[in-house]
LOKOLTOR-852167 format. One record per residue (C-alpha): x, y, z; chain. Coordinates in Angstrom, 1 decimal, always signed. Example, Ala and Ser with C-alpha at 12.3 -4.5 7.8 and 13.67 -1.06 7.14 Angstrom:
BEGIN
+--------+--------+--------+--------+
|   east |  north |     up | chaine |
+--------+--------+--------+--------+
|  +12.3 |   -4.5 |   +7.8 |      A |
|  +13.7 |   -1.1 |   +7.1 |      A |
+--------+--------+--------+--------+
end
This chain:
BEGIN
+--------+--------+--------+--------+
|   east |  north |     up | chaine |
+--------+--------+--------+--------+
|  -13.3 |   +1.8 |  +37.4 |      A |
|  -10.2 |   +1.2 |  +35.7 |      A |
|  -10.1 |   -2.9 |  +35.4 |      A |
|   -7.0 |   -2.6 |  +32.4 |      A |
|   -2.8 |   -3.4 |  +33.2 |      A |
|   -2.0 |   +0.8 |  +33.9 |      A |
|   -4.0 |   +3.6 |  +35.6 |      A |
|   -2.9 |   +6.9 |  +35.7 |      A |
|   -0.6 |   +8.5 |  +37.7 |      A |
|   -0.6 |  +11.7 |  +36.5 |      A |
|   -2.5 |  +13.6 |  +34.1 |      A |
|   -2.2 |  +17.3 |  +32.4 |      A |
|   -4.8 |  +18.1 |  +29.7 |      A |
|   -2.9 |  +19.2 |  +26.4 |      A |
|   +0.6 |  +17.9 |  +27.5 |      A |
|   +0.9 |  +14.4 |  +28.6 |      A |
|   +0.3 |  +12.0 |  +31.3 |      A |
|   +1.9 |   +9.3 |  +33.2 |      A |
|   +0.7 |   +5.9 |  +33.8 |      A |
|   +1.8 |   +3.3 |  +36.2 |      A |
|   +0.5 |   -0.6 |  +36.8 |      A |
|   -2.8 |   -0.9 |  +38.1 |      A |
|   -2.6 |   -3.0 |  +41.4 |      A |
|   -6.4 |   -4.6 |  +40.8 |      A |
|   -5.8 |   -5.9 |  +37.7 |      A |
|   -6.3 |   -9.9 |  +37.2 |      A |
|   -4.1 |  -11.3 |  +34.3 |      A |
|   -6.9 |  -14.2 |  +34.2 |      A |
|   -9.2 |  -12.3 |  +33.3 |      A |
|   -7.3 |  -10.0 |  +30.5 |      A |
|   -5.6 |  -13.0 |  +28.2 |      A |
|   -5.1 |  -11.0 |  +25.6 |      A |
|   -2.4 |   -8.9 |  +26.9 |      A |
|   +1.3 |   -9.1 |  +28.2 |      A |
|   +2.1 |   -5.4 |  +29.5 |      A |
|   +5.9 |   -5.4 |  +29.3 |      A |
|   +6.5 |   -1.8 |  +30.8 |      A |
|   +6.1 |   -0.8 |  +34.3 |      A |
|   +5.6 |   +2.8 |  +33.4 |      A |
|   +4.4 |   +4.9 |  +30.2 |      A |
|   +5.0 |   +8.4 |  +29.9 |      A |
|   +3.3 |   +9.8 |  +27.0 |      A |
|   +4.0 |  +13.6 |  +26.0 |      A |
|   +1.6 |  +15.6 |  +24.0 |      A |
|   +1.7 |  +18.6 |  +21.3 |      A |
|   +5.5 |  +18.4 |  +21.0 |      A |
|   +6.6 |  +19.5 |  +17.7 |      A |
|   +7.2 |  +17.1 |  +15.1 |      A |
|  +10.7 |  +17.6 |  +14.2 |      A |
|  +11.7 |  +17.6 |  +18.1 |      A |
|   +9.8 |  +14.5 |  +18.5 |      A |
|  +11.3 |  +12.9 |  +15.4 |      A |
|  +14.7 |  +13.6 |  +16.9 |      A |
|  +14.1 |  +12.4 |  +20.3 |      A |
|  +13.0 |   +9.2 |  +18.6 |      A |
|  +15.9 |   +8.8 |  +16.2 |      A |
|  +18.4 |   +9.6 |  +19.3 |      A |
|  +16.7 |   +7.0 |  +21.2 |      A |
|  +15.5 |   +9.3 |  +24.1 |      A |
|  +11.7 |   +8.2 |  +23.1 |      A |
|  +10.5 |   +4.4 |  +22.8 |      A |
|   +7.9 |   +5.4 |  +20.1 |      A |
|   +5.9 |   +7.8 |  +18.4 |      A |
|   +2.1 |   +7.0 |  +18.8 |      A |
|   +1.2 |   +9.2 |  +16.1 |      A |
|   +2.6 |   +6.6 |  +13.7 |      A |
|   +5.2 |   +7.8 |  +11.6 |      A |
|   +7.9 |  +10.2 |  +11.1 |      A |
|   +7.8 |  +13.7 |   +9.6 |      A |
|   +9.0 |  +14.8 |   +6.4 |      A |
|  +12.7 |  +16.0 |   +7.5 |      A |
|  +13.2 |  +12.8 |   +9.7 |      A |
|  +12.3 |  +10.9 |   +6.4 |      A |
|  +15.2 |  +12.6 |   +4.5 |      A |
|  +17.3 |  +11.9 |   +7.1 |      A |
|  +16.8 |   +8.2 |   +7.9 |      A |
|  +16.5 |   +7.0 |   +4.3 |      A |
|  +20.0 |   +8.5 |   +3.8 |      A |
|  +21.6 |   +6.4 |   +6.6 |      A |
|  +22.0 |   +2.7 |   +6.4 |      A |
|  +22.2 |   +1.9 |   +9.8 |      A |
|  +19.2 |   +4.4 |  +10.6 |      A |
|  +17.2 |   +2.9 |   +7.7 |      A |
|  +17.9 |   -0.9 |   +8.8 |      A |
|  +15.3 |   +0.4 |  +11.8 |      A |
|  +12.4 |   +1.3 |   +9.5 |      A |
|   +9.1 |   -0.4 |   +8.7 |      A |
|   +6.5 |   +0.5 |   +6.2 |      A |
|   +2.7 |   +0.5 |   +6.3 |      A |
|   -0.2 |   +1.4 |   +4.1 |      A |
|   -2.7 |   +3.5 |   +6.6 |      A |
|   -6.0 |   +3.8 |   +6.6 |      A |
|   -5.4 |   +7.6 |   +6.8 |      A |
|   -6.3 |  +10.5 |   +4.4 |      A |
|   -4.8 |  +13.8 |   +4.5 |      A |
|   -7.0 |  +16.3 |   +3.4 |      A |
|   -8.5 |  +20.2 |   +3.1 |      A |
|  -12.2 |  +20.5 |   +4.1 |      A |
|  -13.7 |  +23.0 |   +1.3 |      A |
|  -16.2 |  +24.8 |   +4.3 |      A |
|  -19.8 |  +25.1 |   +2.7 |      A |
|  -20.2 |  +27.3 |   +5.1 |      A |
|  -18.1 |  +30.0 |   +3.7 |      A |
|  -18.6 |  +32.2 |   +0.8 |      A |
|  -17.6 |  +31.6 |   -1.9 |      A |
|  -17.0 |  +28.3 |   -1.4 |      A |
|  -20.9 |  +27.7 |   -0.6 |      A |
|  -20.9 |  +27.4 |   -4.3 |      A |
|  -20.5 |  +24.0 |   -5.7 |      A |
|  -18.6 |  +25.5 |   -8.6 |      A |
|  -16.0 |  +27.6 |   -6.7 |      A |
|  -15.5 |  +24.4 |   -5.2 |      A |
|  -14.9 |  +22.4 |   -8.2 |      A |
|  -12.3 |  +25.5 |   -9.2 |      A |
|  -10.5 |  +24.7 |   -5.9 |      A |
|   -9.9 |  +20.7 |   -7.2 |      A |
|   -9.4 |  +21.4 |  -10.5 |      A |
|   -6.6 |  +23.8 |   -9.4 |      A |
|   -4.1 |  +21.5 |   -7.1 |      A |
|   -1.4 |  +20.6 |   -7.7 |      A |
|   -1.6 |  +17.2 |   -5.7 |      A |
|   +1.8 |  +15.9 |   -7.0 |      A |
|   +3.0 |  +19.4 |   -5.3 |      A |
|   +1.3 |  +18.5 |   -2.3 |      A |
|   +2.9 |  +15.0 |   -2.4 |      A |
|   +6.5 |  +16.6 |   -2.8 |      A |
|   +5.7 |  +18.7 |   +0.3 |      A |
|   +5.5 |  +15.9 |   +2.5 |      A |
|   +8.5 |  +14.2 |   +0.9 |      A |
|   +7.4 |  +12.1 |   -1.7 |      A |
|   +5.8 |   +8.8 |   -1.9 |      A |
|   +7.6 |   +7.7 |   +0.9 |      A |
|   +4.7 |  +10.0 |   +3.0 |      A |
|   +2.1 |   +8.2 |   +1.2 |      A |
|   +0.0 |   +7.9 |   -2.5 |      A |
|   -1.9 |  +10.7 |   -3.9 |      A |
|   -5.7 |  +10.3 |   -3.6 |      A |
|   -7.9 |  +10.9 |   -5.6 |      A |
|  -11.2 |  +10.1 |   -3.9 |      A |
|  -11.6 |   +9.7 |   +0.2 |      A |
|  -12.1 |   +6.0 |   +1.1 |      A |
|   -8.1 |   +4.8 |   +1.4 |      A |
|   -7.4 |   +1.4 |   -0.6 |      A |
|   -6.6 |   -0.6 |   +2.5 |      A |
|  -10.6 |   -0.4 |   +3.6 |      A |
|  -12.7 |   -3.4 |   +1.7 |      A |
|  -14.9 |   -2.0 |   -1.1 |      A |
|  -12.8 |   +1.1 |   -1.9 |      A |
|  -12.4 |   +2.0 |   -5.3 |      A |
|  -10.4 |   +4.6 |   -7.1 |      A |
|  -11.6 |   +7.3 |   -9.0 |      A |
|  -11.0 |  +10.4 |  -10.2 |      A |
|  -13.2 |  +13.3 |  -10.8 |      A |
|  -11.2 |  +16.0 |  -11.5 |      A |
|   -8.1 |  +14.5 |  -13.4 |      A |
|   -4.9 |  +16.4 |  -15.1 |      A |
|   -1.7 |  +15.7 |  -16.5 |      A |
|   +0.4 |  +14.4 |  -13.5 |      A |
|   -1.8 |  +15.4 |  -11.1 |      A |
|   -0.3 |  +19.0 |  -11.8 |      A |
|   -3.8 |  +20.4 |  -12.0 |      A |
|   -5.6 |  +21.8 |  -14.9 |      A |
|   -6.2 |  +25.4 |  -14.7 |      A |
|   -8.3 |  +25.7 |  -17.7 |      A |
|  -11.2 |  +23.8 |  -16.0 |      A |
|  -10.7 |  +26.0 |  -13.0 |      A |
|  -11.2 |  +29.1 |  -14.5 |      A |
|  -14.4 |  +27.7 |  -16.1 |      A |
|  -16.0 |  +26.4 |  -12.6 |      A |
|  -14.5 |  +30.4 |  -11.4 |      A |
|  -16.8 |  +31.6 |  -14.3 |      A |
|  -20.0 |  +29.4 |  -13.5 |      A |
|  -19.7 |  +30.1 |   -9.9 |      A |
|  -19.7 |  +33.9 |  -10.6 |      A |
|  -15.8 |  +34.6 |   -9.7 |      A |
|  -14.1 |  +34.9 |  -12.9 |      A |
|  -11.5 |  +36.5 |  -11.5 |      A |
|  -10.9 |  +34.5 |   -9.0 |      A |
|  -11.5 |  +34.8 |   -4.7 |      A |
|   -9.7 |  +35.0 |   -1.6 |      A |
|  -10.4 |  +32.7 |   +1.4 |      A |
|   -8.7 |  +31.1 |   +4.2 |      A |
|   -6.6 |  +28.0 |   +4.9 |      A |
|   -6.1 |  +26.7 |   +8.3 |      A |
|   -3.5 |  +24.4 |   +9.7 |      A |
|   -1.8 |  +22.9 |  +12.9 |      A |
|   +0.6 |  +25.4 |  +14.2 |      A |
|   +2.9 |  +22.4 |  +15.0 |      A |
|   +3.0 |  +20.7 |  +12.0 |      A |
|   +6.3 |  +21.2 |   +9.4 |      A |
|   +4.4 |  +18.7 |   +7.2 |      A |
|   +0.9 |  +20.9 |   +7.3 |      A |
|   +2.6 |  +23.9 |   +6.6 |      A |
|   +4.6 |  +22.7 |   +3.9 |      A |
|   +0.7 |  +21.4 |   +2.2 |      A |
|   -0.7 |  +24.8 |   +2.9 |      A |
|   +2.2 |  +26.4 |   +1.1 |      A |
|   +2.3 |  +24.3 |   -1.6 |      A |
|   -1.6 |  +24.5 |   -1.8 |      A |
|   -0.9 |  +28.7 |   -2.1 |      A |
|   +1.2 |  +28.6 |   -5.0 |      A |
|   -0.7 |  +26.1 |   -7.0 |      A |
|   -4.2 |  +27.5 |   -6.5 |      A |
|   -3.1 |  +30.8 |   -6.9 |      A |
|   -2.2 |  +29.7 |  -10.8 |      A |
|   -6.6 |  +30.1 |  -11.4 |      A |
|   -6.4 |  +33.2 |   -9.1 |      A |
|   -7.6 |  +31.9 |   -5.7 |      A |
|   -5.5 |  +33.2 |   -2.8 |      A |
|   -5.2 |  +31.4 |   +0.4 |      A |
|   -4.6 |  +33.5 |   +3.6 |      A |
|   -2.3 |  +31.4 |   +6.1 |      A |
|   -4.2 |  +30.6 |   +9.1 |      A |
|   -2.3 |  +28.3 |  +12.2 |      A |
|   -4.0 |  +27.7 |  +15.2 |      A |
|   -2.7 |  +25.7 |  +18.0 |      A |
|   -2.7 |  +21.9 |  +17.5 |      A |
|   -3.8 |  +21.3 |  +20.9 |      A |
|   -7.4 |  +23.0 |  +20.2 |      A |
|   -7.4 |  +22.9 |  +16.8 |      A |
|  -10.7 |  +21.3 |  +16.6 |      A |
|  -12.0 |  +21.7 |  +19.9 |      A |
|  -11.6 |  +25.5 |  +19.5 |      A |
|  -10.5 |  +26.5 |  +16.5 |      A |
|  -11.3 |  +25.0 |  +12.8 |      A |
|  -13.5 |  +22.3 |  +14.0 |      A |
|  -15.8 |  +24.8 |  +15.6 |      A |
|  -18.2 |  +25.5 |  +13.0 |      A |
|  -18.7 |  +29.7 |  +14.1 |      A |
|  -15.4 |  +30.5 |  +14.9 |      A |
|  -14.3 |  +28.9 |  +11.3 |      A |
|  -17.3 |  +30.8 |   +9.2 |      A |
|  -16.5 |  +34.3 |  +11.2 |      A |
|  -12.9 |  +33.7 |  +10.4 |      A |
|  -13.2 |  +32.6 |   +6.7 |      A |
|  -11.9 |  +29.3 |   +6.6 |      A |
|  -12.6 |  +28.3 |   +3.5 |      A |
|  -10.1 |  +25.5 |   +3.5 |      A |
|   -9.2 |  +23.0 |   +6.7 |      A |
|   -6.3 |  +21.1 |   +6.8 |      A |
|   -7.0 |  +18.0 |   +8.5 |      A |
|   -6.7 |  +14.4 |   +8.7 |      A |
|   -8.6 |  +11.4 |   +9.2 |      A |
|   -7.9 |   +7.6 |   +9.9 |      A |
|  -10.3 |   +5.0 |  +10.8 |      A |
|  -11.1 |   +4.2 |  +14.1 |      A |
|  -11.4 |   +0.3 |  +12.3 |      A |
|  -11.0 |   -0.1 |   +8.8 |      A |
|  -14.3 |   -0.2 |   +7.1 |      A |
|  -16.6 |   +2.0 |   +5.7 |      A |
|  -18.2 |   +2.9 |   +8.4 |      A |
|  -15.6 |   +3.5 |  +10.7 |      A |
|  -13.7 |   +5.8 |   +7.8 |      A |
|  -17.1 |   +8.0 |   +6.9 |      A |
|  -19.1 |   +8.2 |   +9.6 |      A |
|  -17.5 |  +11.0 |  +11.5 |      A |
|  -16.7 |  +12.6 |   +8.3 |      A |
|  -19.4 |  +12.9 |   +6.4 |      A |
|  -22.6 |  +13.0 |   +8.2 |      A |
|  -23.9 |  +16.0 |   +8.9 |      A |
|  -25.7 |  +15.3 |  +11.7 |      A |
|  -22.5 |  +14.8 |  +13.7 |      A |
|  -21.6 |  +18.2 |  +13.7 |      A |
|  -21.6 |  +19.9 |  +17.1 |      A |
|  -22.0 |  +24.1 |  +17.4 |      A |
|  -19.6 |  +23.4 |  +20.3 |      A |
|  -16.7 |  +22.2 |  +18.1 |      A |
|  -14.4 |  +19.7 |  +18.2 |      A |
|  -15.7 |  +18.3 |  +15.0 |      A |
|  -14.0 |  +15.5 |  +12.2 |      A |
|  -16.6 |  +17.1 |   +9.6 |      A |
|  -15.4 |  +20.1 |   +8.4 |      A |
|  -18.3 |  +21.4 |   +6.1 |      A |
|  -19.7 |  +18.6 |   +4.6 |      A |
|  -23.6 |  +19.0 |   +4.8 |      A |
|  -25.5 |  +16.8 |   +1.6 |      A |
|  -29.1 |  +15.0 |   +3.2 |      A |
|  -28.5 |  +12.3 |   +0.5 |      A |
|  -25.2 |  +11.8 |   +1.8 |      A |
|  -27.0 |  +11.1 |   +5.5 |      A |
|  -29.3 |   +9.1 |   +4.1 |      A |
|  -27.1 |   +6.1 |   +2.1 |      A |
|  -25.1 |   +6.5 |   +5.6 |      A |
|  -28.6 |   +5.4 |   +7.1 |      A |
|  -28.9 |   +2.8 |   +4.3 |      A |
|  -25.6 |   +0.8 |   +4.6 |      A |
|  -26.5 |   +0.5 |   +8.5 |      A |
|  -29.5 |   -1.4 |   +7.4 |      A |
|  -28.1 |   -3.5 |   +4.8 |      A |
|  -26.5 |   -6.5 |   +6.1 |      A |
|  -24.7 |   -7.9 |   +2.9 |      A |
|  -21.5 |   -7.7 |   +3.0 |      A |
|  -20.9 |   -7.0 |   -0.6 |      A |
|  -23.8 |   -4.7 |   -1.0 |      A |
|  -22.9 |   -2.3 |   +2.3 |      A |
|  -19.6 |   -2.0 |   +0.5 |      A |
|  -21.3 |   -0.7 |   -2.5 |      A |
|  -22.5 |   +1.7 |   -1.0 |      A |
|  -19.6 |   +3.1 |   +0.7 |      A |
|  -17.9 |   +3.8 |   -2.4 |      A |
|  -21.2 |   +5.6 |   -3.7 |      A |
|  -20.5 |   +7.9 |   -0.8 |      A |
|  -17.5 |   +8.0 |   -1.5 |      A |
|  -18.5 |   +9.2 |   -5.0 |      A |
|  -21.0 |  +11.9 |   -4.2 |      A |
|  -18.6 |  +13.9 |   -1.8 |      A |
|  -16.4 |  +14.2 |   -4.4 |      A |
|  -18.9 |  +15.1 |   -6.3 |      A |
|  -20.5 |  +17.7 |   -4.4 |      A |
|  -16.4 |  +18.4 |   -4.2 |      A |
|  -17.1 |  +19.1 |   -0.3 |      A |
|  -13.6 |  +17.4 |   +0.3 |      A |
|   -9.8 |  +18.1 |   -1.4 |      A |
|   -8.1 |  +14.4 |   -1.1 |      A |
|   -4.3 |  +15.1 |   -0.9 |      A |
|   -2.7 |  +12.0 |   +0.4 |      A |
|   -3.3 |   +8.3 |   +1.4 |      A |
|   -1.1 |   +7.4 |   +4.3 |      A |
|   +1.9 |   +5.7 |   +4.3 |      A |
|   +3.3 |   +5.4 |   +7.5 |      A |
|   +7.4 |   +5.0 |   +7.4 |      A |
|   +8.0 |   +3.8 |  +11.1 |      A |
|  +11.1 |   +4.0 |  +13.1 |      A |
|  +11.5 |   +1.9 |  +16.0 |      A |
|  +14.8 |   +3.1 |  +18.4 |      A |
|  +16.9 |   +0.2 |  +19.0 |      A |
|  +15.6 |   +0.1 |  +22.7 |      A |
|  +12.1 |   -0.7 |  +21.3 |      A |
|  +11.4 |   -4.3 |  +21.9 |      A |
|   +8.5 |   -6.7 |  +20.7 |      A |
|   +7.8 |   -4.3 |  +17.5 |      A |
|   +5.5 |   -5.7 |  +14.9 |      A |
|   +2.7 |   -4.3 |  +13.1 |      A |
|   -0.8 |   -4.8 |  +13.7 |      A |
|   -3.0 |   -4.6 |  +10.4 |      A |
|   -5.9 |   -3.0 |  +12.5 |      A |
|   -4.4 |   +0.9 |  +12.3 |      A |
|   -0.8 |   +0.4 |  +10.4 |      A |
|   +1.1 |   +0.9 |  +13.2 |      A |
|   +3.2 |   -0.8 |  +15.8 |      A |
|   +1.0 |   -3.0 |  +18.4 |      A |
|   +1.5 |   -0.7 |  +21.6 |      A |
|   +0.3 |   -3.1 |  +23.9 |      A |
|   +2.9 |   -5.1 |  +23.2 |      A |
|   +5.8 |   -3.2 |  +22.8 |      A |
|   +8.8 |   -3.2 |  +25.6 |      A |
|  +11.8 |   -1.3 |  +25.8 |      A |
|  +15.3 |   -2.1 |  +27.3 |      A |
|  +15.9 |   +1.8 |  +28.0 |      A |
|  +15.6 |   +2.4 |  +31.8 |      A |
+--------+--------+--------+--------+
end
């Protein structure tokens, strides 16, 4: 029973839907929201560049993924008059690469630690344009969530990487001269591919060699690498993904990402290849634990022992550049998820 201001009209799995107002809802009872729109047509899977340039040109109200893409960036910052239309928000978003436990070599904790030693992160920043995309990380929890801290584990000059350390975690893990695996990405994503390629050419510096992998953003997870057999049969040793927080807090960052238990043999999984029982069992702890400052604390030791089992490759935390279409009306930013309040937004385009 649908008791919200829309219902749908029209609905086609993996490319968009349609809804319209819903004739039973009460106002009264729903004070919270205004709907402005008597329709929303949402599309789905489009690629990123068309959909940036549907926005800029004012043939879409707004992007619900957030922000735009690296070339749309480029673009709008150039132009005054396109720039004067911008917003900025830190995110509660980590781009990332799973390091898949799963898959050999990289079920050895030192050929992981060769794979962070080795990135380039700053090369990884440039491929999404810059700090305009968002910071480099260094550890999972983003700094927007309450009790994150920074930290790094696997420092070097710049964040340029430090292939000397590499080579000795290749040696310790029995690959001295160095492994091939796998890296996955969204087939429809300039920004993922331009990671994965600059991920190739820095890791390949300590003699590990990526094999391009794209699969279809629609069933990327459901299907693809968030299916744990499909990913081991296929050697994906590295999953591009990315991750914000349903709510931003501990729990709602880590929880789907790092608990083993969550992972379904049916796919469609957030955790990518994480797998540590300690790591399930401080999850189980903080649940318990009802001080504020204390639960924190033990967020950030998660935090701290992925990155030290170095299950997880942080590239970047989110920073969403926004652009709102002059027909866009009622914009503002809700602190919640870093992006524009949709259930207020309006639009003068008919």
């Amino acid at each position: 029973m649908s008791t919200g201001p829309y219902m749908f009209q029209t609905n086609q799995p993996g490319k968009g839907f349609t809804m319209v107002r819903n004739p039973r809802w009460d106002p009264a009872t729903d004070p919270n929201r205004r709907p402005l729109p008597e329709a929303i047509k949402v599309d789905l899977n489009v690629n990123a560049d068309d959909l940036d340039n549907r926005l800029i040109s004012g043939d879409l109200d707004v992007a619900v993924e957030g922000g735009v893409g690296v070339s749309a960036q480029s673009r709008i910052l150039a132009d005054q008059g396109l720039r004067a239309n911008t917003d900025s928000a830190p995110l509660a978003q980590l781009s990332y690469a799973a390091l898949n436990s799963d898959v050999a070599p990289l079920d050895n904790i030192h050929c992981r630690k060769a794979v962070l030693y080795a990135t380039d992160r700053a090369g990884a920043q440039r491929a999404i344009g810059g700090a305009t995309g968002g910071e480099i990380a260094t550890n999972i929890l983003p700094p927007v969530i309450r009790g994150a801290k920074r930290f790094d584990l696997y420092p070097s000059p710049n964040h340029m990487g430090d292939i000397a350390k590499a080579k000795d975690e290749l040696a310790l893990c029995g690959q001295p001269g160095g492994f091939t695996t796998g890296i996955s990405y969204g087939a429809e994503s300039p920004s993922e591919k331009a990671i994965v390629e600059a991920l190739q050419q820095s890791l390949a510096r300590a003699a590990i060699k990526l094999e391009i992998k794209p699969y279809p953003g629609a069933d990327y997870s459901r299907l693809y690498a968030g299916k744990p057999d499909f990913a081991k049969s296929n050697g994906l040793g590295l999953i591009i993904a990315g991750w914000s927080a349903d709510w931003p807090d501990g729990y709602g960052f880590l929880s789907q990402l790092v608990d083993s238990r969550v992972i379904r043999a049916t796919g469609g999984n957030a955790n990518l290849g994480v797998k540590d029982p300690a790591i399930d069992q401080m999850l189980d702890q903080a649940l318990v634990t009802t001080d504020t400052a204390a639960r924190e604390q033990i967020w950030a030791g998660i935090d701290r022992k992925v990155m030290e089992d170095a299950f997880i490759l942080p590239g970047i935390w989110g920073t969403g550049l926004l652009y709102r279409p002059t027909n866009l009306t009622n914009a503002f930013i809700t602190d919640g998820f870093g992006m524009y309040d949709y259930l207020a937004l309006g639009t003068t385009r008919k």
